[in-house]
KEMARNU-336273 format. One record per residue: residue number from 1; x, y, z negated of N, C-alpha, C in turn; residue in three letters. Coordinates in pm, 1 decimal. Layout:
N
<atom seq="NUM" n_X="X" n_Y="Y" n_Z="Z" ca_X="X" ca_Y="Y" ca_Z="Z" c_X="X" c_Y="Y" c_Z="Z" type="ALA"/>
...
***
This chain:
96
<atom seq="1" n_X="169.7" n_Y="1245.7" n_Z="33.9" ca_X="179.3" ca_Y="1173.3" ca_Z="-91.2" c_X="37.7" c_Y="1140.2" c_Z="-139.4" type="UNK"/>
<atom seq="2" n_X="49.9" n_Y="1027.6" n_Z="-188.5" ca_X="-115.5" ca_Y="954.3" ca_Z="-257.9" c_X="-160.6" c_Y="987.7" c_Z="-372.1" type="UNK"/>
<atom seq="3" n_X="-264.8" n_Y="1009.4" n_Z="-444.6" ca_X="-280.9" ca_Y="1017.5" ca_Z="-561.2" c_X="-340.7" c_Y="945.3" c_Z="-573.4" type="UNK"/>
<atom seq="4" n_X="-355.1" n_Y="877.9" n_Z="-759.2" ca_X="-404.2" ca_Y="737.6" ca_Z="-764.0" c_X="-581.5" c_Y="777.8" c_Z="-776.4" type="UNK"/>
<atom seq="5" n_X="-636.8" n_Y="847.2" n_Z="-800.6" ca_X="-745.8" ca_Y="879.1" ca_Z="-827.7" c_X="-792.0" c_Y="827.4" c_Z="-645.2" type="UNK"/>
<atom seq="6" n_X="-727.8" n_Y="922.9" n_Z="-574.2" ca_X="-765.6" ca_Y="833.8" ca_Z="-396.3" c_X="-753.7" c_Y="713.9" c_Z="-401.4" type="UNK"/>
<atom seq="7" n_X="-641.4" n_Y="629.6" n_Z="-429.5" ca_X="-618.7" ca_Y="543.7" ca_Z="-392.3" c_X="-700.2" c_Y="423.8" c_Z="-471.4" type="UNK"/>
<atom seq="8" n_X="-760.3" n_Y="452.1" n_Z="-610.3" ca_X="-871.0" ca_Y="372.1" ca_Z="-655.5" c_X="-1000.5" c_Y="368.5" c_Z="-560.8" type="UNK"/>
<atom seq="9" n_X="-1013.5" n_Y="496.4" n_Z="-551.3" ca_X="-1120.9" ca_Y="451.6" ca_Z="-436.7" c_X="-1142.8" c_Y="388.1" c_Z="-344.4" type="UNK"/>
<atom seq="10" n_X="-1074.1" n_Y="384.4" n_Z="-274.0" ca_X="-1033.9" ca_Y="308.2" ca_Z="-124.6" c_X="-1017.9" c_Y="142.5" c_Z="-207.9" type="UNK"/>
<atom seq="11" n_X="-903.7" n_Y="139.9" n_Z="-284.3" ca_X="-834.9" ca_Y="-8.3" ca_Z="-269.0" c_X="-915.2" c_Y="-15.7" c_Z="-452.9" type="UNK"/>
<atom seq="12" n_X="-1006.9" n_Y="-44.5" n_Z="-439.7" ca_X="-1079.1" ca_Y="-64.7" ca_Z="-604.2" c_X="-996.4" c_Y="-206.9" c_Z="-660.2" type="UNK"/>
<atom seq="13" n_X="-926.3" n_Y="-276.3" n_Z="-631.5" ca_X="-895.8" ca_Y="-399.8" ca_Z="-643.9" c_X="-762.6" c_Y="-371.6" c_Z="-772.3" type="UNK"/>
<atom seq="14" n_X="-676.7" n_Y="-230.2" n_Z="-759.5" ca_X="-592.9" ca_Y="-198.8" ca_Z="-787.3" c_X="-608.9" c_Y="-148.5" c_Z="-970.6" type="UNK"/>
<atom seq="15" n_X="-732.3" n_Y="-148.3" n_Z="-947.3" ca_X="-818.2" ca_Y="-122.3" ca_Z="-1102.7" c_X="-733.6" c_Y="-241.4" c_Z="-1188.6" type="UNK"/>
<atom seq="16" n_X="-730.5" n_Y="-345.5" n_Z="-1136.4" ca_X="-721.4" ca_Y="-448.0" ca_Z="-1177.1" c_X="-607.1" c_Y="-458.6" c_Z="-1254.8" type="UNK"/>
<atom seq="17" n_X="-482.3" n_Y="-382.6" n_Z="-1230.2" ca_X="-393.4" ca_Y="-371.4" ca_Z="-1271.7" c_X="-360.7" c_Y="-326.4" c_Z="-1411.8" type="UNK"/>
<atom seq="18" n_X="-461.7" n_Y="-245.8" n_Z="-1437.9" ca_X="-491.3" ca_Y="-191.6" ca_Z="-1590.1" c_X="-397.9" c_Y="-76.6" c_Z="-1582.8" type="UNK"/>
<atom seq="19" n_X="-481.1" n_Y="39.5" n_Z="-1704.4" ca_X="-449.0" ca_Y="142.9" ca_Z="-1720.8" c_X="-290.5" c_Y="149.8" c_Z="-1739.9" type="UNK"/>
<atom seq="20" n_X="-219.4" n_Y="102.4" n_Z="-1782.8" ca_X="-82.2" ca_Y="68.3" ca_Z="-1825.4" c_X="48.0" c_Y="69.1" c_Z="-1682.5" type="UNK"/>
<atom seq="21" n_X="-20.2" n_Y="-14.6" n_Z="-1610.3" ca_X="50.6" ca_Y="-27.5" ca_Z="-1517.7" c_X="41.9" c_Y="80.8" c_Z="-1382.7" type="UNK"/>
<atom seq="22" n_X="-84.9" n_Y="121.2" n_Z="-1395.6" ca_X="-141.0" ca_Y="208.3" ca_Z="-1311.0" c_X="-65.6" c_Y="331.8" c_Z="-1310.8" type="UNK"/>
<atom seq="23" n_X="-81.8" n_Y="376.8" n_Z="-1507.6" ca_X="16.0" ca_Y="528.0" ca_Z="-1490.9" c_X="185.2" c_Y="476.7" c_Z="-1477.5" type="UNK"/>
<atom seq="24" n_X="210.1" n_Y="397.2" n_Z="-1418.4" ca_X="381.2" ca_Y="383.0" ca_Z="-1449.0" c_X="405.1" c_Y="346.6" c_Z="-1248.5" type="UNK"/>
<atom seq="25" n_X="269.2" n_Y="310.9" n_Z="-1202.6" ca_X="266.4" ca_Y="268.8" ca_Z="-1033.9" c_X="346.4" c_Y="426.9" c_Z="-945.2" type="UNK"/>
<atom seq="26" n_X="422.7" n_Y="383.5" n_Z="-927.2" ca_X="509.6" ca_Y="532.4" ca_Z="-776.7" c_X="401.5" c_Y="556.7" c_Z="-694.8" type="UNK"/>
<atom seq="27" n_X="336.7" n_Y="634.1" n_Z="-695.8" ca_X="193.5" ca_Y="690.9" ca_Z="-583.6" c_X="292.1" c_Y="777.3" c_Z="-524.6" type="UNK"/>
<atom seq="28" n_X="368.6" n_Y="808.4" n_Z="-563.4" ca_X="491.5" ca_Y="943.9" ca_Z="-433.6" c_X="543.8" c_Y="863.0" c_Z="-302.4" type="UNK"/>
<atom seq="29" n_X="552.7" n_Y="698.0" n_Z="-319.6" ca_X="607.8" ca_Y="619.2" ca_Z="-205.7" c_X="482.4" c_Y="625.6" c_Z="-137.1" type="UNK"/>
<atom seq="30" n_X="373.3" n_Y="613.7" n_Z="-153.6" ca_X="246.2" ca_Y="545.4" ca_Z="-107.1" c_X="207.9" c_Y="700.3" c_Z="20.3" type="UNK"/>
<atom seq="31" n_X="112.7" n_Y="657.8" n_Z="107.1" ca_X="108.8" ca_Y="755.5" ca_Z="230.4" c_X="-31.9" c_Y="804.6" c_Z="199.3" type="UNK"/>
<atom seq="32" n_X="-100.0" n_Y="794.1" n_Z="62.9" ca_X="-245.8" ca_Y="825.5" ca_Z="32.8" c_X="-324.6" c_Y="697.5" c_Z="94.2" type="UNK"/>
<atom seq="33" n_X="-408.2" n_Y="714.2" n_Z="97.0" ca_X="-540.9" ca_Y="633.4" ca_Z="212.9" c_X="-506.8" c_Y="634.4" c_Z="363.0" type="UNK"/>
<atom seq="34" n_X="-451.0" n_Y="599.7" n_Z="418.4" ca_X="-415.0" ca_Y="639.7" ca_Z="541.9" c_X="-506.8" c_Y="574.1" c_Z="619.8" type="UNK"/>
<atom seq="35" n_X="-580.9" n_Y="679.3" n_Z="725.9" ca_X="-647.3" ca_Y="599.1" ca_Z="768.3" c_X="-624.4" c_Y="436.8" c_Z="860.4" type="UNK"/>
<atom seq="36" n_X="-480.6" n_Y="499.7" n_Z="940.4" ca_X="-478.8" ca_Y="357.7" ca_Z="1011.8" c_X="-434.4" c_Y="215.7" c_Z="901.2" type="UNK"/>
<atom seq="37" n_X="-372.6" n_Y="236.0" n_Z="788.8" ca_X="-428.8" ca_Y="104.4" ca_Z="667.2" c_X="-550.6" c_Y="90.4" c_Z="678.6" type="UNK"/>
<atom seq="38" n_X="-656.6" n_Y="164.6" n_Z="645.8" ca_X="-794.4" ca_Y="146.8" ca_Z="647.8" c_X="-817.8" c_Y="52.7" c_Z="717.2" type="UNK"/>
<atom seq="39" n_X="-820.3" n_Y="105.8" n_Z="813.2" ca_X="-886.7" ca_Y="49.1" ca_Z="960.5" c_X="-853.0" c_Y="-98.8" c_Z="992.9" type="UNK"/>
<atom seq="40" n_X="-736.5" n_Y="-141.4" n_Z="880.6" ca_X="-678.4" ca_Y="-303.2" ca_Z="930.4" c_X="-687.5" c_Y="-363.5" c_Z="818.0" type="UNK"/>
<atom seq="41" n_X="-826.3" n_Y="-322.9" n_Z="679.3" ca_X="-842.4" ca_Y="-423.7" ca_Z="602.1" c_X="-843.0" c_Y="-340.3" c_Z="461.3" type="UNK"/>
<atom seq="42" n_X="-913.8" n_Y="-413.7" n_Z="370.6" ca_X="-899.6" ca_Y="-369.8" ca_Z="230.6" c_X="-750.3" c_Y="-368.7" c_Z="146.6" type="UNK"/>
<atom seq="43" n_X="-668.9" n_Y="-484.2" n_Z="198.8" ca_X="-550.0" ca_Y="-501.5" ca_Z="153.0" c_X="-465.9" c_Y="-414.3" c_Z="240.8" type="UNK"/>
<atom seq="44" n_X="-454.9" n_Y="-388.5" n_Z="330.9" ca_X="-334.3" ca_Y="-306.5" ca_Z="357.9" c_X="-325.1" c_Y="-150.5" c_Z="327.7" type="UNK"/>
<atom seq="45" n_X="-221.1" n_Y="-132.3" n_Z="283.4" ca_X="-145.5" ca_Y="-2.1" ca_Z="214.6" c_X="-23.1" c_Y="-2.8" c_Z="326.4" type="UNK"/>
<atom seq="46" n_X="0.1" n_Y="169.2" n_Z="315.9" ca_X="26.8" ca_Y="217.9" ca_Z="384.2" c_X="129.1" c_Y="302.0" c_Z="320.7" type="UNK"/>
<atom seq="47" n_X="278.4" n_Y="291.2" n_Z="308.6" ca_X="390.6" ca_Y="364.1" ca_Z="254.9" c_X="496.5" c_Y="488.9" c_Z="335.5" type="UNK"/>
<atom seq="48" n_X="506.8" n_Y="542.8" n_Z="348.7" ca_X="563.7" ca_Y="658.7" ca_Z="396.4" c_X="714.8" c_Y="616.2" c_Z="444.3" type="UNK"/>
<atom seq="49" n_X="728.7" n_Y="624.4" n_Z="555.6" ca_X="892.6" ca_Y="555.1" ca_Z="567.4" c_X="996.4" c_Y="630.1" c_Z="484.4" type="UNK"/>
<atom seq="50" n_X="1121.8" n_Y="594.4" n_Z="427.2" ca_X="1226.1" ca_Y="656.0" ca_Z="419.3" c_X="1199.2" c_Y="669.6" c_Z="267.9" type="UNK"/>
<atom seq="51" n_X="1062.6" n_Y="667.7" n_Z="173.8" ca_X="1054.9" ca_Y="705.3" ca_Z="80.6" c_X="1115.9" c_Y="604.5" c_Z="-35.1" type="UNK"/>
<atom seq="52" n_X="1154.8" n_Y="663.7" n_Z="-119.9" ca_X="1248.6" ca_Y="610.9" ca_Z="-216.7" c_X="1137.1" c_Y="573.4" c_Z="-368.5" type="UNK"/>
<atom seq="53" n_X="1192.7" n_Y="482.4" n_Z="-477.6" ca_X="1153.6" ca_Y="491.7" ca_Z="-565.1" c_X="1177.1" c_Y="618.4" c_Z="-649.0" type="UNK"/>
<atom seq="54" n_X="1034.1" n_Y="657.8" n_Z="-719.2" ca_X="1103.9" ca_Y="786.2" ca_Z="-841.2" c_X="1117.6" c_Y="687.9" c_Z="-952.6" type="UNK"/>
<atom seq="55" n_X="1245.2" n_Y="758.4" n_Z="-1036.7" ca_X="1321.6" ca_Y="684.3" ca_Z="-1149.1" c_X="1192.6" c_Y="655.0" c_Z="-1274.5" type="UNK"/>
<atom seq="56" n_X="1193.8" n_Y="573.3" n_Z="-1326.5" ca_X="1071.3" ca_Y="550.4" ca_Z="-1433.7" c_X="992.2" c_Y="471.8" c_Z="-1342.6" type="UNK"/>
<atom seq="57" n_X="979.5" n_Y="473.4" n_Z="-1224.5" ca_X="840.2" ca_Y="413.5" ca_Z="-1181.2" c_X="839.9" c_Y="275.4" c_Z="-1131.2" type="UNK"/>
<atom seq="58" n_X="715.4" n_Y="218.2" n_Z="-1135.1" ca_X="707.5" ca_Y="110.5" ca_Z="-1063.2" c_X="661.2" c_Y="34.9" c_Z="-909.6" type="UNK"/>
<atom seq="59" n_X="725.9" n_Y="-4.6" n_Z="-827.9" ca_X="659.4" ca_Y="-51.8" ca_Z="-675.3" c_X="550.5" c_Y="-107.0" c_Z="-700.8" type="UNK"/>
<atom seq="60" n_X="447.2" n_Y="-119.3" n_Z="-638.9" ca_X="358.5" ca_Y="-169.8" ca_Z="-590.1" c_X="344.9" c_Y="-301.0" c_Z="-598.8" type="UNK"/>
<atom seq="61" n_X="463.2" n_Y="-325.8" n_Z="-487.6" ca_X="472.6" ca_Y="-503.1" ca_Z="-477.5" c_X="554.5" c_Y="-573.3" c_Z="-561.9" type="UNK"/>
<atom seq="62" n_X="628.3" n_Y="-476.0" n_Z="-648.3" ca_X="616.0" ca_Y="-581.2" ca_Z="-821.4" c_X="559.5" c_Y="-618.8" c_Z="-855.9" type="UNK"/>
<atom seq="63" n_X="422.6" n_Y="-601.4" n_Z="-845.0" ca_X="307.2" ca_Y="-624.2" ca_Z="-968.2" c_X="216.5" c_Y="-709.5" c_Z="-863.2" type="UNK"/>
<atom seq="64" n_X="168.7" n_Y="-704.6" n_Z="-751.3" ca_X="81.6" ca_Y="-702.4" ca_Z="-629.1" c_X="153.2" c_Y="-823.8" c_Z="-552.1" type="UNK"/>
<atom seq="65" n_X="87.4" n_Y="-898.8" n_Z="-525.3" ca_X="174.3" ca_Y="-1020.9" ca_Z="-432.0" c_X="188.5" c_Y="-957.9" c_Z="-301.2" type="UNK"/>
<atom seq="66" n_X="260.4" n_Y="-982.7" n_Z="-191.1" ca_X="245.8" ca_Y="-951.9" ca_Z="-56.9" c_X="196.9" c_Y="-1058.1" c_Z="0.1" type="UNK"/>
<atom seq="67" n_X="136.1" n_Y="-1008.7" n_Z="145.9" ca_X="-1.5" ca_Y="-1174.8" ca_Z="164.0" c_X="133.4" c_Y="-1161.5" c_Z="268.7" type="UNK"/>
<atom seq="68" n_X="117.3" n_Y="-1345.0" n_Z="274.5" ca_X="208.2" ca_Y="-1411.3" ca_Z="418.8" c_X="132.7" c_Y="-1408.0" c_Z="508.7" type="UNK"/>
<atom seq="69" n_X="154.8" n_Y="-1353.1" n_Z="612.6" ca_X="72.6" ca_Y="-1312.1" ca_Z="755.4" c_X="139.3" c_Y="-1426.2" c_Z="852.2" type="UNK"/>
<atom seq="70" n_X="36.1" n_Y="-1396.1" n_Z="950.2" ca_X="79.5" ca_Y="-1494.6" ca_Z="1092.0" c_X="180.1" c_Y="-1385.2" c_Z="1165.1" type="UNK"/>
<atom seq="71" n_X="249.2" n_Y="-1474.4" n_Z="1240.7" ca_X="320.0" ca_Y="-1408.9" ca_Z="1386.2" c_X="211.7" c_Y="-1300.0" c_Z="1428.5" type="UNK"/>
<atom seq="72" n_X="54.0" n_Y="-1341.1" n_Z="1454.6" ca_X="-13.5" ca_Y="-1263.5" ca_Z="1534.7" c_X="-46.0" c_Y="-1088.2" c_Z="1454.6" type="UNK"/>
<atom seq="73" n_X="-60.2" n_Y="-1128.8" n_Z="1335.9" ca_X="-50.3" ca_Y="-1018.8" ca_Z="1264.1" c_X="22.7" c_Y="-927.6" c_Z="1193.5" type="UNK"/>
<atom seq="74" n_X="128.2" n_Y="-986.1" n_Z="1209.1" ca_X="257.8" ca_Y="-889.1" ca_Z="1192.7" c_X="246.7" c_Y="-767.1" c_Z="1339.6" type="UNK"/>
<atom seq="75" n_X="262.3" n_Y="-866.4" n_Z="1462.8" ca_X="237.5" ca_Y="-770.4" ca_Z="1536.5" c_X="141.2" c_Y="-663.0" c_Z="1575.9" type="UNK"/>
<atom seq="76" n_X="32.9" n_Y="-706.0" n_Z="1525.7" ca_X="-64.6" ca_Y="-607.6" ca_Z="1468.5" c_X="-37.3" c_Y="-472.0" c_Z="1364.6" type="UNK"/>
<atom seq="77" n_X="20.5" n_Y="-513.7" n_Z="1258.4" ca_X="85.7" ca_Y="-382.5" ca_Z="1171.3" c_X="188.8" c_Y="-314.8" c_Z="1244.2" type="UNK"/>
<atom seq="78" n_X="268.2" n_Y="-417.0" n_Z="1308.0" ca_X="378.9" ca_Y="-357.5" ca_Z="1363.5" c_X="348.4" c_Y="-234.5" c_Z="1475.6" type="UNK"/>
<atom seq="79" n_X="264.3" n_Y="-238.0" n_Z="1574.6" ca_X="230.0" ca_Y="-219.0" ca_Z="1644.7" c_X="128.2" c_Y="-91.8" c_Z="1594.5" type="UNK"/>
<atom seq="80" n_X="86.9" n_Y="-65.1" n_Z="1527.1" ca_X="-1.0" ca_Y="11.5" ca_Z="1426.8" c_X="123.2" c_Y="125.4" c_Z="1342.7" type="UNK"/>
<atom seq="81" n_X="215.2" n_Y="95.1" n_Z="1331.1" ca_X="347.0" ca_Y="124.3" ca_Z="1243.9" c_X="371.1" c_Y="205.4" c_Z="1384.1" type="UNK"/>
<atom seq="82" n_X="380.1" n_Y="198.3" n_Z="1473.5" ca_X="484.9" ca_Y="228.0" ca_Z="1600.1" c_X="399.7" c_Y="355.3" c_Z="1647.8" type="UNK"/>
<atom seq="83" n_X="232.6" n_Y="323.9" n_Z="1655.3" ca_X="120.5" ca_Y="426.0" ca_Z="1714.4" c_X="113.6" c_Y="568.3" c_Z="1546.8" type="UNK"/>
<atom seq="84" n_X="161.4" n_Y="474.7" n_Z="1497.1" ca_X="140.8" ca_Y="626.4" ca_Z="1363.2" c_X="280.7" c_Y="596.4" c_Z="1327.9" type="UNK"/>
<atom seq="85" n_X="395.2" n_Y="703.7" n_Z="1397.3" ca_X="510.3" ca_Y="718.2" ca_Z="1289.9" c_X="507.2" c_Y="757.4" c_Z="1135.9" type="UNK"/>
<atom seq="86" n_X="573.6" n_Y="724.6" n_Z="1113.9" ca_X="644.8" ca_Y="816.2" ca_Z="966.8" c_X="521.5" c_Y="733.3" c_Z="871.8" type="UNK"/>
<atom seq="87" n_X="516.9" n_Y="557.9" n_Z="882.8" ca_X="443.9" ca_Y="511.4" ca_Z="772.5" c_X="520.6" c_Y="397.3" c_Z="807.9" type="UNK"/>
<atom seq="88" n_X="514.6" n_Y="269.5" n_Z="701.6" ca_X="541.1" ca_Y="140.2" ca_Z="674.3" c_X="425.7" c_Y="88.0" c_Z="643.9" type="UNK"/>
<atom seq="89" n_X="330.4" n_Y="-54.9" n_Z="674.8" ca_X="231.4" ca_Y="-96.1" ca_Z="641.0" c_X="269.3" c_Y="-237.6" c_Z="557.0" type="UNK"/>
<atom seq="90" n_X="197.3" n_Y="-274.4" n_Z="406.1" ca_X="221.0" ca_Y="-345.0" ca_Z="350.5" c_X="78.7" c_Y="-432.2" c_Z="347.2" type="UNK"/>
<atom seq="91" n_X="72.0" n_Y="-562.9" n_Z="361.4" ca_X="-71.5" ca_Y="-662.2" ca_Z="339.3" c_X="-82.2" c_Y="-697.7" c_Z="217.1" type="UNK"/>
<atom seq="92" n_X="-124.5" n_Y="-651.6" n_Z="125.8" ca_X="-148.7" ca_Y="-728.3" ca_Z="-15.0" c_X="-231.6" c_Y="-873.5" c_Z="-5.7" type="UNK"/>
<atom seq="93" n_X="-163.8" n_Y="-919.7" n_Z="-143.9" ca_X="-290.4" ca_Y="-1025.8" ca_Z="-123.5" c_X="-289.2" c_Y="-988.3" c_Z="-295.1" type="UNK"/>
<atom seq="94" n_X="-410.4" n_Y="-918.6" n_Z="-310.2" ca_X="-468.2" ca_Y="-927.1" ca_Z="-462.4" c_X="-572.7" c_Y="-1015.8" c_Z="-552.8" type="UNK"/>
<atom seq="95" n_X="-598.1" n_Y="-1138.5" n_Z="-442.2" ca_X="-676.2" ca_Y="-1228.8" ca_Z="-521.5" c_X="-827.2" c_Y="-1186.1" c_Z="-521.7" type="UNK"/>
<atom seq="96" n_X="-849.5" n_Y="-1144.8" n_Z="-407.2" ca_X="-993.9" ca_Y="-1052.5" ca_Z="-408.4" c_X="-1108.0" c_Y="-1156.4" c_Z="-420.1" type="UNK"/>
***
């Protein structure tokens, strides 16, 4: 599980969201900093498979656009998803 204090660090973009939205963001779905997100960009986040919303909270990609990727890079996450079980990889596009 992520905490947002990590996850500002890594993804500083998420600041952006403002204090408001930040404490109401589900960090329990999120997989922390993971490194293999890292490794494929500032925008990609990294979610824990199987994980559910907690009640009160808000997704991520409510607030956060998801970036439209190519064919070539889907298979890239995908493929990244397959070498590290037990995560889902999401591409933001936050307007960086």
């Amino acid at each position: 599980m992520a905490n947002l204090e990590d996850l500002l660090a890594v993804y500083p973009w998420l600041a952006r969201l403002g204090p408001d939205l930040l404490g109401q963001l589900d960090v329990a779905e999120l997989a922390g900093p993971h490194p293999c997100a890292l490794a494929l960009g500032p925008t990609v986040v990294a979610y824990r498979s199987g994980a559910s919303l907690s009640p009160g909270r808000i997704q991520l990609c409510s607030v956060v656009p998801v970036k439209q990727l190519s064919p070539a890079r889907i298979s890239v996450l995908k493929e990244a998803e397959r070498t590290n079980p037990g995560i889902v990889l999401v591409q933001y596009d936050p307007q960086l």
